[in-house]
C-alpha positions, 0 to 999 in steps of 0.5 A: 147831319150835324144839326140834330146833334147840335140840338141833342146837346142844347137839350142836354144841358138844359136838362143838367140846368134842371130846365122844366120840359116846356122850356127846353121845347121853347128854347130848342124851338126858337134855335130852330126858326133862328137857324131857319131864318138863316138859310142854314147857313154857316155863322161865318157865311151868315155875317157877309149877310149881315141880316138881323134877326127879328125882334118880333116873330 
């Protein structure tokens, strides 16, 4: 599964950016609900759509 990964890295490079740990749960929670919104589906699949996504969750 590709997904985790994904997000192991987003979480590494938080992490050498010297990020504060609640930032990188907020930001690795909000990759998360966006890819969620999406179905889980491949960006380039995603744009067929053409749905955006919400300025207020």
């Amino acid at each position: 599964m590709a997904g985790p990964r994904r997000l192991n890295w987003v979480h590494d490079a938080l992490r050498v950016c010297r990020y504060s740990v609640r930032t990188e749960q907020c930001c690795i929670q909000w990759i998360k609900r966006y890819i969620l919104f999406h179905g889980k589906r491949h960006p380039n699949e995603r744009r067929l759509r053409n749905r955006p996504f919400p300025c207020r969750i």
